[in-house]
N, C-alpha and C positions, 0 to 999 in steps of 0.2 A: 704872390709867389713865395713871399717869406717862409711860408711852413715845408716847400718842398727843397732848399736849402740854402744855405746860405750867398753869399751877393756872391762873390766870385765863383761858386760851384753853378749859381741855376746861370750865371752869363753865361760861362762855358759850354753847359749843356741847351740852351733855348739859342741863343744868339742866331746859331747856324738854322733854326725856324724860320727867324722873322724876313720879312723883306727888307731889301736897300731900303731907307729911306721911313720904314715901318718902324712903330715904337714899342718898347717892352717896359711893362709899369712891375714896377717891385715895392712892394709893402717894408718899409724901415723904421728903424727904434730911432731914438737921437745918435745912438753911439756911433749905431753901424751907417748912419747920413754922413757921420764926421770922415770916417772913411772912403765911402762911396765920392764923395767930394773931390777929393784926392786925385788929381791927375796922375798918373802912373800908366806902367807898362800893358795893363791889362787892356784896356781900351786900345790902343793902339793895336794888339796880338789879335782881337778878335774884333774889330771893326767897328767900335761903337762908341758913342761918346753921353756923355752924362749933359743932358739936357735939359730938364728942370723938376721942382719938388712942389708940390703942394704938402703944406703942411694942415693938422689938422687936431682938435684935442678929440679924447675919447670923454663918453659922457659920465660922469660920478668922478670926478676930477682922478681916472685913471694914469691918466697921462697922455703925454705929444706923442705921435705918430708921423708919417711919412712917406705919400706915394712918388719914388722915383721914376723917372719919365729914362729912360734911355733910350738914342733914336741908334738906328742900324746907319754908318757910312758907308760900308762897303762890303763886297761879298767877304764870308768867313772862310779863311784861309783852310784848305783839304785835310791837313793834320787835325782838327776840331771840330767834336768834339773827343778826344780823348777815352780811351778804357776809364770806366768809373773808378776802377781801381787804382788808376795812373792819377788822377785827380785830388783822390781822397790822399794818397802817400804823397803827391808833390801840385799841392794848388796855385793856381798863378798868381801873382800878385801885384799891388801896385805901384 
């Protein structure tokens, strides 16, 4: 899901898809894992919490990669998701 935007825009926008208890995997760099990590307000705003990484190299010594596992705890609150445009001018954060 990395290519269709970044961690805080594609939560905002898929969260409110998945089921209670359903998981949502996102493809991450090192930088943006260090982030993702990060307990903050965003998990909390939209029901989900950061559950685990498998990590992985790519092959020709490209580099480490990153699938994060986010699980769904609870329904997404009605405000969510957001005007895209309301997103991109004020993203949530952690």
């Amino acid at each position: 899901m990395r290519a269709f935007a970044e961690f805080k825009t594609a939560m905002e926008l898929t969260s409110g898809l998945c089921a209670v208890k359903g998981k949502i995997y996102y493809f991450a760099s090192s930088d943006q894992l260090k982030e993702i990590r990060r307990e903050g307000k965003i998990y909390g705003e939209l029901k989900i919490k950061f559950e685990d990484v498998y990590d992985y190299t790519l092959p020709l010594n490209i580099g480490k990669r990153h699938i994060v596992i986010i699980r769904k705890t609870g329904d997404t609150p009605d405000n969510f998701p957001r005007a895209y445009q309301r997103i991109k001018a004020k993203p949530l954060t952690f």
